[in-house]
KOLLUM-744761 format. One record per residue: residue in three letters; x, y, z of N, C-alpha, C, CB in turn. Coordinates in steps of 0.02 Angstrom, whole numbers, plus 50000, padded with zeros to 5 digits. Glycine has a CB too. Layout:
alaXYZXYZXYZXYZ
...
This chain:
unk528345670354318527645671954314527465673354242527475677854360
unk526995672154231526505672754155526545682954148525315668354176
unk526305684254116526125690254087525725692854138525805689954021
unk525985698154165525585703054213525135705354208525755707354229
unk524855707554153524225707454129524145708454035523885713554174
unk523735705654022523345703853934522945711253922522545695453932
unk523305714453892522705721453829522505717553800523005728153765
unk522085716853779521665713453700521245716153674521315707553699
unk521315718053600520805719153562520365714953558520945720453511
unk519635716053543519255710853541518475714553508519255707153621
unk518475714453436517675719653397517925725253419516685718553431
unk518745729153433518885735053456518495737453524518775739153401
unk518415734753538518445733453631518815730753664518015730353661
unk519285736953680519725733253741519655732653810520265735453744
unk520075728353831519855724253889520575722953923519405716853865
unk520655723853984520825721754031521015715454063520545723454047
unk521505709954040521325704254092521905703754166521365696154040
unk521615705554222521875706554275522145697754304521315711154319
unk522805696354332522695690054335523075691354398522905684854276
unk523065685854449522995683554492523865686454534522755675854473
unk523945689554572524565688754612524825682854668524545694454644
unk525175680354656525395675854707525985672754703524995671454715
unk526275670154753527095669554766527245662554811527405677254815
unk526985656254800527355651254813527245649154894528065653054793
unk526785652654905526705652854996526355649955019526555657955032
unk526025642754972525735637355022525035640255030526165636655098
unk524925644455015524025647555035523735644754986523775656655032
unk523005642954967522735643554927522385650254919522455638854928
unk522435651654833522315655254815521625657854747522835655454818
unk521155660754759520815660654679521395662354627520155667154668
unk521425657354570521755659054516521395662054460522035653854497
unk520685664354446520425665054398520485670254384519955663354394
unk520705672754310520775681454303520155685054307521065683854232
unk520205690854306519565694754297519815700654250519215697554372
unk519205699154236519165703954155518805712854165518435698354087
unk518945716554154519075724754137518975727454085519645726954142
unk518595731654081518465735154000518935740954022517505738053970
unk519355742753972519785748353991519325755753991520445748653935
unk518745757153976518445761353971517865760654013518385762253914
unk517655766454076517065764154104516645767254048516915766254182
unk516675771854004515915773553968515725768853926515875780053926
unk516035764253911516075758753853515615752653892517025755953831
unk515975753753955515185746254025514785749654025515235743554132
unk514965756054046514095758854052513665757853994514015767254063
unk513895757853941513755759453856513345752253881514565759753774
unk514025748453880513575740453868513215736453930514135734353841
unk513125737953984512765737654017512045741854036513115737254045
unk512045746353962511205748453968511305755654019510615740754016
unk511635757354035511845763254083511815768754038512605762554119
unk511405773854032511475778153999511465787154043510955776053949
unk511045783154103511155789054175511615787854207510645789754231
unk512135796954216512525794554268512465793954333512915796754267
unk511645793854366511635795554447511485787354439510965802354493
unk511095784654393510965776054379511625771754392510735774454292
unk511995774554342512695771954344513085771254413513085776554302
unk513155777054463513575778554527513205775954577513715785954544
unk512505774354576512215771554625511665767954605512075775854669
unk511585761554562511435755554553511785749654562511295755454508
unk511815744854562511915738454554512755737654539511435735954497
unk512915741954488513625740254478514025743554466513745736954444
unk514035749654527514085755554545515005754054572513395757954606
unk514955749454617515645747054630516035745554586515695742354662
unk515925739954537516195737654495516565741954439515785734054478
unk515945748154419516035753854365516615756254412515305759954344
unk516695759754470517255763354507517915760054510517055764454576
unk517795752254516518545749454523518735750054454518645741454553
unk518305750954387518645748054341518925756354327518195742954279
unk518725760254356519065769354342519575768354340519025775954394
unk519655766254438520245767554469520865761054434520065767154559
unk520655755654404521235748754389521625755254292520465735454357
unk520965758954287521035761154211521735767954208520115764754181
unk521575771154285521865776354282522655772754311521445782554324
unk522475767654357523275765254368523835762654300523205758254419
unk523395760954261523675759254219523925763254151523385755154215
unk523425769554156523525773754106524115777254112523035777654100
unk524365777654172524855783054222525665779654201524635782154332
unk525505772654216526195769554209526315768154137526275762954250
unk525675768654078525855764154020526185775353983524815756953966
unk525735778654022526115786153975526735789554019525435793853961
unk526915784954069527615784654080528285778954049527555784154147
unk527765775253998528405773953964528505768254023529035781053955
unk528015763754070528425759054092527695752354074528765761054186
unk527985745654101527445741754114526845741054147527605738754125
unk526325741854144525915740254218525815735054235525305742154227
unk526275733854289526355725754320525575727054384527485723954376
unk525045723254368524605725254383524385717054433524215728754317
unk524035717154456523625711054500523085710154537523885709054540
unk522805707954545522335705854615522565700054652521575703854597
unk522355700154725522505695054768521865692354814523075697554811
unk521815687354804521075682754837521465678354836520275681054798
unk521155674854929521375668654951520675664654956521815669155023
unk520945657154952520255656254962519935655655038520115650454926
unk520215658755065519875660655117519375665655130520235661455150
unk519645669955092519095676155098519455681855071518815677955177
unk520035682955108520435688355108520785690855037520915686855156
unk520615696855037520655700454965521055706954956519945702154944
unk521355709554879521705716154883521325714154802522735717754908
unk521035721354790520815721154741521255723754679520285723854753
unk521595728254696522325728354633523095729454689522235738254557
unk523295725754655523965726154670524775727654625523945720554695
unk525025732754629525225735254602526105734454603524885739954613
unk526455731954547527135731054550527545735854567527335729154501
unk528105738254588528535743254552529165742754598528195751454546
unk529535742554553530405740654562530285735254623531055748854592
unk530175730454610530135724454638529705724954708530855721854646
unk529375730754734528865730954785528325729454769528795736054813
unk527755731154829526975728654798526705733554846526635719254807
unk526145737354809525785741354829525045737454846525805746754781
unk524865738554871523875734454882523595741354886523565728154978
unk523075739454847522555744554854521725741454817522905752154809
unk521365745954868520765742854910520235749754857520855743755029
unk519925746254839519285752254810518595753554829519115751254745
unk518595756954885517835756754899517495761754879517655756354962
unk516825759654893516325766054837516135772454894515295761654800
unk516105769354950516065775055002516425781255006516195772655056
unk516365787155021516615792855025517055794755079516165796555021
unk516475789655097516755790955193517245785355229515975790555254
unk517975784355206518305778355233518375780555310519055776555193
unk518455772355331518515772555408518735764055430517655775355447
unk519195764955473519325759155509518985753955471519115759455580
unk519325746255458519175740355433519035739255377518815738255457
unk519145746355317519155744955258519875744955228518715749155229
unk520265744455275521015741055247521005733755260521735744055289
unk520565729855287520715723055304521055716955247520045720855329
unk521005720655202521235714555144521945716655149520875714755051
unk522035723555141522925725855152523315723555205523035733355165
unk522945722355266523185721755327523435713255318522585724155388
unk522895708655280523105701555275523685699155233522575698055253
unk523595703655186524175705855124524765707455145524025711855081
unk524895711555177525495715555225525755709355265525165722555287
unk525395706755297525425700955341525705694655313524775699655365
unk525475695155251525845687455199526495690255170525265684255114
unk526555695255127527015698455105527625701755145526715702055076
unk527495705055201528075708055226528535712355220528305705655230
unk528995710955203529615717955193529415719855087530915713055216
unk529125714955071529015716754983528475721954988528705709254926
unk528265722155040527335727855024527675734855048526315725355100
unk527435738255009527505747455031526765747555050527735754754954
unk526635757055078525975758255097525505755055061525845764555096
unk525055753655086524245752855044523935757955037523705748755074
unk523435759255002522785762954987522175759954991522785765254928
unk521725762655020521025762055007520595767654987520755759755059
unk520965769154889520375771254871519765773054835520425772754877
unk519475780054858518455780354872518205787354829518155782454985
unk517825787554827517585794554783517565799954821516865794554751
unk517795799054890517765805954933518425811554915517795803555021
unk518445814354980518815821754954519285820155016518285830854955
unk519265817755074519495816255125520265811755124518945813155153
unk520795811555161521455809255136521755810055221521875814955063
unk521645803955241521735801255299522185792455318521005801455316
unk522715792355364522795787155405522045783355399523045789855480
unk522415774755392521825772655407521895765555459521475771555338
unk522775766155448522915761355492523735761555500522605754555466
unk524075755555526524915757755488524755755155438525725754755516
unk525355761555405525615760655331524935758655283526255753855327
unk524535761855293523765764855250523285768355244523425762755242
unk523395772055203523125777955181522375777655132523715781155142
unk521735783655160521255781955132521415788655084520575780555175
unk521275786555012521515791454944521005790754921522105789954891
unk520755799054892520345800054848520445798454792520205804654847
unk519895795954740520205795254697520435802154644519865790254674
unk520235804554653520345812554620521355813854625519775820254691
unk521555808354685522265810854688522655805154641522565811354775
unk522195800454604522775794854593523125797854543522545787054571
């Protein structure tokens, strides 16, 4: 596999390029990376966001949250001194894990929703994931800005993000 994921400087804005997980299994898959500012105050900056109630509940309210939670996964493993073998998974079917996470040859999925309140069927991308992958996937996560830390299905857990 290519490079797990690209830091790049770029006008001293760094960025994120998240690229694609996948393993030889005949699915089709989206291959296109997606790109991450390692800083959400830096999108908000440049997306004109200067309120934070604007910011958490406008338009790209989701987007600002996943890029927290992809920032803090990565901050965790790069000041432990290891790689962040990092990913997303989209088929082209539909079915999605929005980061997916390496470590000692397992795979974590985890699901970011903006809701507070997780509940049943917001593991469904983990559950398809789990389902392709198999004995390589540990628990999943799906998580949300709530306070709440609940089963959400087997082997997935809804996590605040306050605990990552």
């Amino acid at each position: 596999m290519h490079s797990m994921m690209d830091i790049m400087n770029s006008d001293a804005l760094l960025k994120m390029i998240l690229r694609p997980y996948f393993a030889n299994l005949g699915k089709r898959l989206v291959n296109t990376p997606k790109v991450y500012f390692v800083d959400t105050g830096t999108l908000c900056y440049l997306a004109g966001l200067r309120d934070p109630v604007h910011a958490a509940s406008g338009p790209m309210s989701g987007s600002i949250f996943e890029t927290a939670v992809l920032s803090e996964i990565v901050k965790t493993r790069i000041h432990r001194g290891e790689e962040p073998r990092v990913y997303f998974w989209r088929t082209s079917a539909g079915s999605k894990v929005d980061i997916v996470f390496e470590t000692d040859g397992k795979l974590i999925p985890i699901e970011v929703k903006l809701s507070s309140t997780p509940r049943p069927g917001m593991d469904a991308g983990i559950k398809s994931f789990r389902e392709t992958f198999g004995s390589r996937t540990m628990k999943g996560f799906v998580v949300h800005p709530g306070d709440v830390r609940l089963p959400l299905g087997q082997e997935v857990i809804a996590l605040p993000f306050s605990e990552l």
